[in-house]
N, C-alpha and C positions, 0 to 999 in steps of 0.2 A: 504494500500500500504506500507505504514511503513515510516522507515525515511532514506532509501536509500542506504544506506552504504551497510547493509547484499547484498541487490537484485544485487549490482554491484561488490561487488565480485564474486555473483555465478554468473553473467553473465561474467565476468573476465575469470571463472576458464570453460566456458563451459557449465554450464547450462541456458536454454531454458526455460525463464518465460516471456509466454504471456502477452501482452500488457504493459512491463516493458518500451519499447521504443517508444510509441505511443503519436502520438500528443492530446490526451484525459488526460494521465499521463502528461504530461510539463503543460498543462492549469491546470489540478488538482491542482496541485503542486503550482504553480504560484498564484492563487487564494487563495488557504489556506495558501499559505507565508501570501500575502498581508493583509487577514482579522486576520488573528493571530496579525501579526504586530501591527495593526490599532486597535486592541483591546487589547492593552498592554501585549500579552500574550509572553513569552521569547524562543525566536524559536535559535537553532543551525545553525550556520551558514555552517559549512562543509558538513552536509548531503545534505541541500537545495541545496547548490552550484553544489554539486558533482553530484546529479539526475539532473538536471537544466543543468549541460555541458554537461554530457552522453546524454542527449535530442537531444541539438541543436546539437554538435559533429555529432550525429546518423543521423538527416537530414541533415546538410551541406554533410556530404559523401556521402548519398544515392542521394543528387540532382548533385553532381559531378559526379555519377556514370551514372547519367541518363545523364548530358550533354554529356558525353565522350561517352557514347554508339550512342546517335542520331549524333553525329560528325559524329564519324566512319561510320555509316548508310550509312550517305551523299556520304562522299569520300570515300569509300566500303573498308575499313582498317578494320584490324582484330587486337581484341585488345581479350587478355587471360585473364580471369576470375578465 
């Protein structure tokens, strides 16, 4: 996967790299932070961080987008995509 930086600018600039935003990549990531960690080994903190907010950023939006569309559902409001 790498260390994050490259994949969120080309996702930045437009390009479409599967499974960059996936709740499989944030546990990846998560996990190999923690055992690096835990075994002294010297991890970068700006890439971690940076793939690690693009993550949750990516789902907090997507579950905003799904509250606001079941809302609208309800009270039959038309909301532009």
């Amino acid at each position: 996967m790498g260390s994050g930086i490259p994949q969120i600018k080309c996702y930045l600039n437009g390009v479409k790299i599967p499974g960059l935003l996936s709740l499989r990549a944030l546990v990846a990531k998560a996990v190999g932070v923690i055992f690096s960690v835990a075994g002294g080994l010297a991890c970068g903190k700006v890439s971690i961080l940076g793939l690690t907010l693009e993550l949750v950023t990516h789902f907090f939006i997507t579950i905003c987008i799904c509250i606001s569309m079941y809302y609208a559902s309800i009270y039959k409001l038309s909301i532009k995509t």
